[in-house]
C-alpha positions as CSV (number, residue, x, y, z in Angstrom):
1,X,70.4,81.6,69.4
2,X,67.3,82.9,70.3
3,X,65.7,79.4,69.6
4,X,67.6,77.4,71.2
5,X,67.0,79.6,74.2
6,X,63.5,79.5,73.6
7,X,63.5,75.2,73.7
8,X,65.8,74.7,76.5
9,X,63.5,77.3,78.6
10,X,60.3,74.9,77.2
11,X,62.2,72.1,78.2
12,X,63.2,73.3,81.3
13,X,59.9,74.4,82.5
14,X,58.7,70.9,80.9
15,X,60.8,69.1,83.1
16,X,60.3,71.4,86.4
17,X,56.2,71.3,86.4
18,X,54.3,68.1,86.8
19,X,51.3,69.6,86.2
20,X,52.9,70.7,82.6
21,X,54.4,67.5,82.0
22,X,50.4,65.8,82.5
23,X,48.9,68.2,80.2
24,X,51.3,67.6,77.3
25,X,51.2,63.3,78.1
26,X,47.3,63.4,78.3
27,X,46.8,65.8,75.5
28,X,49.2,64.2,72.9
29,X,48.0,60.3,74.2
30,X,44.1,61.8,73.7
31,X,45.6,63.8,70.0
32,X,46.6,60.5,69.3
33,X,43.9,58.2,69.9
34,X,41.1,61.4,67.9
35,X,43.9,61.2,64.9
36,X,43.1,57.5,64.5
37,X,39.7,57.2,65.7
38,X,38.8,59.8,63.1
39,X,41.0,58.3,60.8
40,X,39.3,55.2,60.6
41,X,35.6,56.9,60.9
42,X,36.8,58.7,57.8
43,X,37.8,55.5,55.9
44,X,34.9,53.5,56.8
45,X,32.7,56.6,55.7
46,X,34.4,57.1,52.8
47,X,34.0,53.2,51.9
48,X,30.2,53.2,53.2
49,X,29.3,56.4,50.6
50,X,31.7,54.4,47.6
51,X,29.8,51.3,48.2
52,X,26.4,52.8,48.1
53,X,27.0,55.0,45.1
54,X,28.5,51.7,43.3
55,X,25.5,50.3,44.4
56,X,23.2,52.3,42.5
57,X,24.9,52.8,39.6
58,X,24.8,49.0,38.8
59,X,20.9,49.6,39.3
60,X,20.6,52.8,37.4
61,X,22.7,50.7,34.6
62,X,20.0,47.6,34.4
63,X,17.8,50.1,33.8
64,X,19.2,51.7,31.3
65,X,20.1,49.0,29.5
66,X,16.2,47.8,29.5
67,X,15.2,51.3,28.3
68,X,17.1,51.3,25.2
69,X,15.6,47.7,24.6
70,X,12.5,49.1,24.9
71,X,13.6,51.6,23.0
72,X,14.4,49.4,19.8
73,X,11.8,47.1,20.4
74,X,9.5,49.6,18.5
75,X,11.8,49.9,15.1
76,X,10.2,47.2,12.7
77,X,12.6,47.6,10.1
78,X,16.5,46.6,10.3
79,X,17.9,48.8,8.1
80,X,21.1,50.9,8.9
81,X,19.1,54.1,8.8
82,X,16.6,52.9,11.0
83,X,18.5,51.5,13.4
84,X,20.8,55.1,13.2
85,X,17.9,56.9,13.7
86,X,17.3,55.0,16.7
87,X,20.8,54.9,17.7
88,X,21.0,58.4,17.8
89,X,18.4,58.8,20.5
90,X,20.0,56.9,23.1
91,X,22.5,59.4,24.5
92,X,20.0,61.9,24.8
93,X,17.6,59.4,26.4
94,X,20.0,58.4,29.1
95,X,21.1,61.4,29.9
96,X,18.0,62.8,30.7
97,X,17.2,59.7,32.8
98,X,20.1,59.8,35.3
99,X,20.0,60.5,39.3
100,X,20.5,64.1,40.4
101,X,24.3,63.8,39.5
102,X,25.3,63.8,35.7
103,X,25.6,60.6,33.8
104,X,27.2,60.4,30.6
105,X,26.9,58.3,28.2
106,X,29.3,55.9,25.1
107,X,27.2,53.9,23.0
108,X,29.9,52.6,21.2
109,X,29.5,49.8,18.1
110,X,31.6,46.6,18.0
111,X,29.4,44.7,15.7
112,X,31.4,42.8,13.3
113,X,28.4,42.1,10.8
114,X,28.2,43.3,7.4
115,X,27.3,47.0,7.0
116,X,28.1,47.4,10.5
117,X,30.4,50.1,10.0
118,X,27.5,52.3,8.9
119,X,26.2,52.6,12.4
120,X,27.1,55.3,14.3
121,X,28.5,55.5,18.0
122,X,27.5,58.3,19.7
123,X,28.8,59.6,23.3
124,X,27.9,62.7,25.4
125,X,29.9,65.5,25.3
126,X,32.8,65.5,26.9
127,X,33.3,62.0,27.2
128,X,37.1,60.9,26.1
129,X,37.3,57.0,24.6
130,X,40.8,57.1,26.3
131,X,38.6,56.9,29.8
132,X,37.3,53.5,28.7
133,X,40.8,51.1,28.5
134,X,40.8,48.3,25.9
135,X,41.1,45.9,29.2
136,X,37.7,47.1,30.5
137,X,35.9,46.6,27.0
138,X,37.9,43.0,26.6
139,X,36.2,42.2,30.1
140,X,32.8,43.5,28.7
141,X,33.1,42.0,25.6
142,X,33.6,38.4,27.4
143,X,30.9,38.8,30.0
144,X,27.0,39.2,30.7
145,X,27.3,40.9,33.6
146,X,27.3,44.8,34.1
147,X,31.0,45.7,34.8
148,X,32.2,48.9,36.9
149,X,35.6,50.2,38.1
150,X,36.7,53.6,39.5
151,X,38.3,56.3,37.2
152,X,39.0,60.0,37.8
153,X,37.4,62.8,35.3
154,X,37.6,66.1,34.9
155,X,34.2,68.2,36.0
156,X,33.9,71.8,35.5
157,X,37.9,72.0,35.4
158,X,38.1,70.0,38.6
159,X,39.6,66.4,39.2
160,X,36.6,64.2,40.4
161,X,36.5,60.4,41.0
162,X,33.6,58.5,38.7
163,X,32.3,54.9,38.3
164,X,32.3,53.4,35.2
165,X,30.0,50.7,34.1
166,X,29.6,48.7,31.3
167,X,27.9,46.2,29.4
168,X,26.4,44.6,26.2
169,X,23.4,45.7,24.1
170,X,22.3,43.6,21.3
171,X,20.2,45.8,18.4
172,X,17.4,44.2,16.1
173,X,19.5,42.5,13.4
174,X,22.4,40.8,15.6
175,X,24.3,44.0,15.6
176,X,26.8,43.9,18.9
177,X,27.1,47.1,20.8
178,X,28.3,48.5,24.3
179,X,27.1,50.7,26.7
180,X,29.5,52.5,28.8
181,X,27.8,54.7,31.8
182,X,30.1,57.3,33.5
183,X,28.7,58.2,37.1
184,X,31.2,61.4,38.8
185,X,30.7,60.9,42.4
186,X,31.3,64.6,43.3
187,X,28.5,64.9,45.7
188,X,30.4,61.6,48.0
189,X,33.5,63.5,47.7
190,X,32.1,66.3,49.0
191,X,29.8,64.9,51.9
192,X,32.9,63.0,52.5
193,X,35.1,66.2,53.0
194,X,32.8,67.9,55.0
195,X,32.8,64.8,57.3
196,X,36.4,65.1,56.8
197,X,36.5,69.0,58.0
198,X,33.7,67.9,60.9
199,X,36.1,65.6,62.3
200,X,39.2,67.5,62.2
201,X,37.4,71.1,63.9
202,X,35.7,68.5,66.1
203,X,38.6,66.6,67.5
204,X,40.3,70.1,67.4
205,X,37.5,71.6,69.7
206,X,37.3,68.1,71.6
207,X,41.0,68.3,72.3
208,X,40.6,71.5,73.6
209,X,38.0,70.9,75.9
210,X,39.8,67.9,77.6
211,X,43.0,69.8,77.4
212,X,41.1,72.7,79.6
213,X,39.7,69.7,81.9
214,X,42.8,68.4,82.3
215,X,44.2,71.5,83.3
216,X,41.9,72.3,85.9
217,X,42.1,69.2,87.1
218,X,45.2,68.5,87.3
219,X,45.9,71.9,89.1
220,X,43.0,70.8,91.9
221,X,45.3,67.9,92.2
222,X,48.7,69.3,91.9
223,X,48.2,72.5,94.4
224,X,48.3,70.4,97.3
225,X,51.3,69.0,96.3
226,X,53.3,72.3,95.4
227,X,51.9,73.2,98.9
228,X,53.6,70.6,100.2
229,X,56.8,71.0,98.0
230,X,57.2,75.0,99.4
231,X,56.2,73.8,102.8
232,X,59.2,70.9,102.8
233,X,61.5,74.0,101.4
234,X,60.6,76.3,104.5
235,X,60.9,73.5,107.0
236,X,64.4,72.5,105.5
237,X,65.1,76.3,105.7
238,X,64.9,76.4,109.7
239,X,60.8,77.4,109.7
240,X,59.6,74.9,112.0
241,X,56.4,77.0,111.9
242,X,55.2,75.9,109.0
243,X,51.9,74.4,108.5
244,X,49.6,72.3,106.1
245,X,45.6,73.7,105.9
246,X,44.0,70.1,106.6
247,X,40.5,70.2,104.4
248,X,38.1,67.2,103.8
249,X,39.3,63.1,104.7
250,X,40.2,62.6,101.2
251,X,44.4,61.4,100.1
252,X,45.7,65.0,100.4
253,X,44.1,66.0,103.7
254,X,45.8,62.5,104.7
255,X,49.3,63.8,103.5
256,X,48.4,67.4,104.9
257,X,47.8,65.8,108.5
258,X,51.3,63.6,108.2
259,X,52.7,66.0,107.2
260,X,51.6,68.7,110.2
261,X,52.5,65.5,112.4
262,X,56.0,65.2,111.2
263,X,56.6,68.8,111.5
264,X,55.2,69.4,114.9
265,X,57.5,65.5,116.2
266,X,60.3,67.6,114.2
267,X,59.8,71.2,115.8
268,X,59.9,69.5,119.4
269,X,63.0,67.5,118.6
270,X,64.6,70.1,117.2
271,X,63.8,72.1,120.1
272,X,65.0,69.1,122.8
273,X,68.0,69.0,120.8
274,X,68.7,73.1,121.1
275,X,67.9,73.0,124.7
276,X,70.6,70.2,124.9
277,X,72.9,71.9,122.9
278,X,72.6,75.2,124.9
279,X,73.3,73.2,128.0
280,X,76.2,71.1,126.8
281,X,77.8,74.3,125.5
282,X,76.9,76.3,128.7
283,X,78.9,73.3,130.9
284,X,81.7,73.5,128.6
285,X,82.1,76.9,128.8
286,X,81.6,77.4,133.1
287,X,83.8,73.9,133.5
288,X,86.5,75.5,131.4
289,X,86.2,79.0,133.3
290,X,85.8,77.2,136.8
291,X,89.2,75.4,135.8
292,X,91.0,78.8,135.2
293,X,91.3,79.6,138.9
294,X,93.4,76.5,139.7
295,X,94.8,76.2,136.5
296,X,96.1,79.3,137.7
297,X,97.5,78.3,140.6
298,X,99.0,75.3,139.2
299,X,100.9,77.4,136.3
300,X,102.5,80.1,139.5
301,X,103.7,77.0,141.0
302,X,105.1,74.7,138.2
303,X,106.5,78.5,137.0
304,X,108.4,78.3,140.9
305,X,109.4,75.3,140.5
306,X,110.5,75.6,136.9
307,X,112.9,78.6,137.9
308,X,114.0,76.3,141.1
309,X,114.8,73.6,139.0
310,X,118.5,74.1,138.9
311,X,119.0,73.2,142.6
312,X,116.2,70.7,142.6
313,X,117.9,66.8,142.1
314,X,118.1,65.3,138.5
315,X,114.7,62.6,138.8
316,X,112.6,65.9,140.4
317,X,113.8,68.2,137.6
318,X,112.5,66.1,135.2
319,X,109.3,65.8,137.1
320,X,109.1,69.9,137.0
321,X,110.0,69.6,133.2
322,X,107.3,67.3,132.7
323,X,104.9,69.0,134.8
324,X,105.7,72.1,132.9
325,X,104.7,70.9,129.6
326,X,101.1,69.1,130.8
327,X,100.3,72.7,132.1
328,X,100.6,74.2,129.0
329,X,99.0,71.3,127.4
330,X,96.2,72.0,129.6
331,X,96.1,75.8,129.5
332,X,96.3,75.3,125.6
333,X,93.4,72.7,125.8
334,X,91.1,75.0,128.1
335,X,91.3,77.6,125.6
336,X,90.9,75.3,122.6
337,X,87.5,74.5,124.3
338,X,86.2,77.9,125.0
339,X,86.9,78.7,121.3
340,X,84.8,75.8,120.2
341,X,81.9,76.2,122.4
342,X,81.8,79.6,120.9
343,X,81.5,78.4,117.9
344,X,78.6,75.9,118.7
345,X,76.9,78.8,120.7
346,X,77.3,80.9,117.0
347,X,79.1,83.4,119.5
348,X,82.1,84.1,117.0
349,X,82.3,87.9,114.9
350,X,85.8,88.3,113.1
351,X,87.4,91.6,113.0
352,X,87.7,92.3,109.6
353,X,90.4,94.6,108.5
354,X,92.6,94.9,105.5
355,X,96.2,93.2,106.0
356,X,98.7,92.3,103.9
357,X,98.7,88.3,103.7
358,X,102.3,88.2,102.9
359,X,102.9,90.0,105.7
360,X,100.9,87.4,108.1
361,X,102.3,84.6,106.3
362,X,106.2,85.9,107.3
363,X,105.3,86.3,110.5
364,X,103.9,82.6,111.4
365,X,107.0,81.3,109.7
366,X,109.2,83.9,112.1
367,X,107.3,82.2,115.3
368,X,107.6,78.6,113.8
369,X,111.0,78.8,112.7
370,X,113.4,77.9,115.9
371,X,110.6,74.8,115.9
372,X,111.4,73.9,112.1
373,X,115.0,73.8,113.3
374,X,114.8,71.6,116.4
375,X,113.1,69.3,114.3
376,X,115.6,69.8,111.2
377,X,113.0,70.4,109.3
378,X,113.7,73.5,106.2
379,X,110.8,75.6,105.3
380,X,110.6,76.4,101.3
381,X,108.4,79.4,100.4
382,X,107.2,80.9,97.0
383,X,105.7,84.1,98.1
384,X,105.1,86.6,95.2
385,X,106.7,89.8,96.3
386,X,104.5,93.3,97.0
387,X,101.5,93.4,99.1
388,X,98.7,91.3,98.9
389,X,95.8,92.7,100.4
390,X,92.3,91.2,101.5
391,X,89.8,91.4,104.3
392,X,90.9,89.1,107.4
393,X,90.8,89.0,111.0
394,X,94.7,88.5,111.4
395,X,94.5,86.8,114.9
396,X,92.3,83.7,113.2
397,X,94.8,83.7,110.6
398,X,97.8,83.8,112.0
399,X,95.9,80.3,114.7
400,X,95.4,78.6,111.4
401,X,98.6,79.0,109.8
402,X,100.1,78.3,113.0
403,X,98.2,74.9,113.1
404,X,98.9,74.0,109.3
405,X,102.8,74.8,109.9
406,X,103.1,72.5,113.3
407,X,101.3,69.7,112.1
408,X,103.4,69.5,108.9
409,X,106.7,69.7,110.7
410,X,105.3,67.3,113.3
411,X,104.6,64.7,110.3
412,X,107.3,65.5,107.8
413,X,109.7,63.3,109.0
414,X,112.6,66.1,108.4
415,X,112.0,66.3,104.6
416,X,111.0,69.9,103.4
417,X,108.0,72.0,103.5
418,X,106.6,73.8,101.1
419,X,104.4,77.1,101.5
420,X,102.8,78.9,98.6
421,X,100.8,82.2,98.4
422,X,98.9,83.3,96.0
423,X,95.8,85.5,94.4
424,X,93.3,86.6,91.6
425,X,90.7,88.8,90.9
426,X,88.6,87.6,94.1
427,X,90.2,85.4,96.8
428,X,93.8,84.7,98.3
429,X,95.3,81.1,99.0
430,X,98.2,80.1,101.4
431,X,99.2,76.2,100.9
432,X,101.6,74.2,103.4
433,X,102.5,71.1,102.0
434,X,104.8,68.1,103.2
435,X,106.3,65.0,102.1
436,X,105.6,62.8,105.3
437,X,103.4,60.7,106.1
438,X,100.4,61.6,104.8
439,X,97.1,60.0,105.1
440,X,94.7,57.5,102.9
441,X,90.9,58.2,102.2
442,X,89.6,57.3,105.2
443,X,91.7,60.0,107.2
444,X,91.3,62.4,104.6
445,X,87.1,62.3,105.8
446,X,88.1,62.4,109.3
447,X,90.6,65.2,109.7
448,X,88.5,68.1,110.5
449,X,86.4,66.0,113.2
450,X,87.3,67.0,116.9
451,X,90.0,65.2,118.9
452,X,91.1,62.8,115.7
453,X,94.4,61.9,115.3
454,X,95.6,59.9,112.4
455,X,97.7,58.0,114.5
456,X,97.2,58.2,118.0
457,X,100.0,56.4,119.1
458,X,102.6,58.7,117.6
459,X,104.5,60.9,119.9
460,X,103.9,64.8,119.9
461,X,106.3,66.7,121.2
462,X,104.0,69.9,120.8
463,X,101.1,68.5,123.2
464,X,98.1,68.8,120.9
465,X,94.6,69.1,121.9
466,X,93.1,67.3,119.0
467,X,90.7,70.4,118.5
468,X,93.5,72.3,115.8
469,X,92.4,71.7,112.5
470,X,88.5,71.7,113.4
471,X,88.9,75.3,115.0
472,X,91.3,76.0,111.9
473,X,88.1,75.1,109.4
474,X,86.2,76.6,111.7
475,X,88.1,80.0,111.3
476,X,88.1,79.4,107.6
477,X,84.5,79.2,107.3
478,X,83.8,82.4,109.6
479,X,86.0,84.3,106.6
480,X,83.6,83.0,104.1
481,X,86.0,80.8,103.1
482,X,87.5,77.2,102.4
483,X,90.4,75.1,104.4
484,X,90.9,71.9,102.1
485,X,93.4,69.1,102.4
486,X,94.2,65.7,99.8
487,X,97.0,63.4,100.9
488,X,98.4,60.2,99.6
489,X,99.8,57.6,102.4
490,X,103.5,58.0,102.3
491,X,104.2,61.1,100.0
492,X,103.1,63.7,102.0
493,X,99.4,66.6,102.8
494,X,99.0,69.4,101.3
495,X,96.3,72.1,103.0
496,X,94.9,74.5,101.2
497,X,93.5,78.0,102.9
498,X,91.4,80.1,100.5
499,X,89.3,83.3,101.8
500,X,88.0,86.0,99.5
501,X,89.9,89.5,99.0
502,X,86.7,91.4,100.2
503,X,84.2,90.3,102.5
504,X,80.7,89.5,100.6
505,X,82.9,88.2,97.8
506,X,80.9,84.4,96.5
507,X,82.0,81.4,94.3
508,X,85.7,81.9,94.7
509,X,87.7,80.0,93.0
510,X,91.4,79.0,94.8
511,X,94.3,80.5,92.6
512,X,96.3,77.8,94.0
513,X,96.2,74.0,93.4
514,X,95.3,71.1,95.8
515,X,98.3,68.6,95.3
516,X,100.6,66.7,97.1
517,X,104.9,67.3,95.7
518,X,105.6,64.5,93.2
């Protein structure tokens, strides 16, 4: 476990920093190209010192093989004695002869003449026949010319790579003989490693010197960029302060300065815009007061002539009925509008206290019963019985519900409603869900938007404003909380209310689900 936690914070932090992510793509990409470029030095080395020491062994071998004819040019006779006593001589002589790395020596005899059997084949010590393979003396046998090939010996208990050359010697009296030379190459291997060991500690060291470049220099470049990056954070975050330090003409002061530019075009929009919205909300909110007065006066005398109706003629009692209703329509409307240009001026602090939601939940279905019935509409509840209690402000609770239940009778066409409550550990939902009309996709993204109807035609015999449901999910959000709503055309809504038992309570999760009645 503590791996894996240790890679997926590598990766993580490997995919969160550019500056990381171009050190690791320059260093492995420069790893790479050392690796082979000091591959292939170390080949063509190797091949170069092989070469060379080949070379000179087939030199060192012509010579040798005219010192031991000079060596029997001096016997006279051609006895077998003689020529053993001369014979005998040519390993030492050889061996003294060689470069400064040992050369040892196989005179071997593969004379087929009489009395051939008599003379001797001496070798240096050490030397094994089984080094010399019947192929290689075949191939000397049938040629003039020196022969070599690479073999592997043991020196001083250690493995060693050797060249082996060979050739023939004819001695005074026809007798056939070879001369095998064996050549270790131990001081190649070992120039060759410390080449080896010079280009591996010198890539290493070269690596880590451009690593180190590239890490300074990728920081010079990347800093003004995380500037940027922290800059763009704060300015999303509301700090229309926020400034780039402009330094040289180079790419980055450009950005710096368009950057600067764009925040200072975006500070004074910003700032037309609030200055605007202050205004707009400030005439919303004196029109809707300045209306009170004869909004008043209007209610006191559609109240009169309410109460007078009964001796008022049937066409003008239907004309105070009428009248009656657009007053409260209107009344209903002005305060719809103060509530929401509270909201825009961020005027709105709930009073939180702890209530019992069951409790709240009765009561809006006691003051939207008689409704429910004129509209034959039955109200279904699954409450769960005891207290269930959580921070609210009852008033903006009891407006919501109030909102969910009439529009749901309004578009249930008479079939049942259904409410739900329900909690767990850290938030409370109420649901209120019909089998009416419902609403497709498109109306599902509109229905919080102010003064939408999903079908303005339709007849409302409640008077709505078409401000409900946005000051309904504008009440939900001032609890900290969510009001949600899926529909399906034909088969009914379902709204969702979910706010947290305690006030500072985050990530809630709704302990009731989202679904239309099948």
């Amino acid at each position: 476990m503590g791996l894996s936690r240790l890679v997926k914070a590598a990766l993580d932090l490997f995919r969160s920093s550019l500056q990381i992510r171009a050190l690791v793509y320059i260093v492995a990409l420069t790893g790479t190209a050392l690796v082979v470029l000091g591959g292939a030095l170390s080949i063509t080395i190797g091949n170069g010192l092989f070469s060379t020491r080949t070379e000179h062994t087939l030199l060192e071998s012509a010579r040798a093989k005219s010192q031991v004819d000079r060596l029997f040019s001096e016997y006279a006779g051609y006895s077998t004695w003689e020529l053993n006593q001369g014979i005998a001589t040519v390993v030492p002589e050889l061996e003294q002869t060689g470069v400064s790395q040992s050369r040892s020596v196989a005179f071997i005899n593969a004379s087929t003449l009489p009395n051939a059997e008599e003379l001797a084949s001496p070798r240096s010590a050490g030397v094994q026949l089984n080094l010399i393979t019947k192929d290689f003396r075949q191939l000397v046998q049938q040629s003039d010319e020196i022969q070599s090939q690479t073999i592997q010996i043991q020196l001083n208990g250690e493995t060693v790579p050797a060249v082996l050359t060979g050739q023939r010697v004819e001695l005074p009296g026809g007798y056939d003989y070879e001369l095998y030379l064996i050549y270790d190459m131990k001081n190649e291997q070992q120039s060759l490693l410390f080449v080896q060991w010079t280009l591996f500690f010198g890539g290493f060291i070269s690596l880590a010197i451009i690593g180190l470049s590239t890490y300074l220099v990728t920081n010079w470049l990347v800093k003004p960029v995380q500037r940027v990056a922290e800059a763009s954070e704060l300015l999303a975050g509301g700090d229309l302060s926020r400034r780039l330090p402009v330094r040289g003409t180079d790419v980055v002061a450009v950005l710096a300065n368009s950057f600067n530019h764009m925040a200072e075009s975006l500070q004074e929009k910003m700032t037309d815009l609030g200055r605007l919205s202050n205004i707009q909300q400030r005439f919303v909110s004196d029109v809707s007061h300045e209306l009170r007065t004869p909004l008043t006066t209007m209610r006191l005398s559609a109240d009169f002539l309410n109460s007078e109706k009964e001796n008022l003629p049937e066409n003008t009692r239907r004309t105070v009925e009428i009248l009656q209703g657009q007053v409260d329509r209107f009344d209903r409307l002005l305060s719809d509008l103060l509530e929401i240009s509270r909201y825009d001026a961020a005027d709105v602090v709930p009073d939180f206290e702890t209530h019992d939601m069951n409790g709240i939940v009765g009561r809006a279905l006691e003051s939207i019963q008689q409704f429910a019935d004129s509209k034959g509409v039955r109200l279904e509840t699954d409450i769960p019985s005891g207290e269930i209690l959580c921070d609210v402000d009852p008033r903006r609770i009891d407006r919501i519900l109030n909102n969910l239940l009439t529009n749901a009778i309004e578009h249930s066409e008479g079939k049942p409603i259904k409410i739900r409550v329900a909690q767990n550990e850290k938030a409370v939902a109420v649901s209120v869900t019909d089998q009416g009309v419902g609403m497709n996709e498109i109306e599902l993204m509109q229905v919080f938007n102010r003064f939408w109807r999903a079908d303005p035609s339709r007849k409302r015999t409640t008077g709505g404003t078409g401000l409900g449901l946005a000051i309904a999910y504008s009440d939900a959000q001032a609890h900290e909380g969510l009001l949600e709503v899926t529909a399906q055309p034909q088969r009914g809504a379902c709204f969702r209310l979910t706010v947290p038992k305690i006030q500072g309570f985050t990530n809630i999760v709704s302990p009731l689900p989202l679904a239309v009645e099948n």
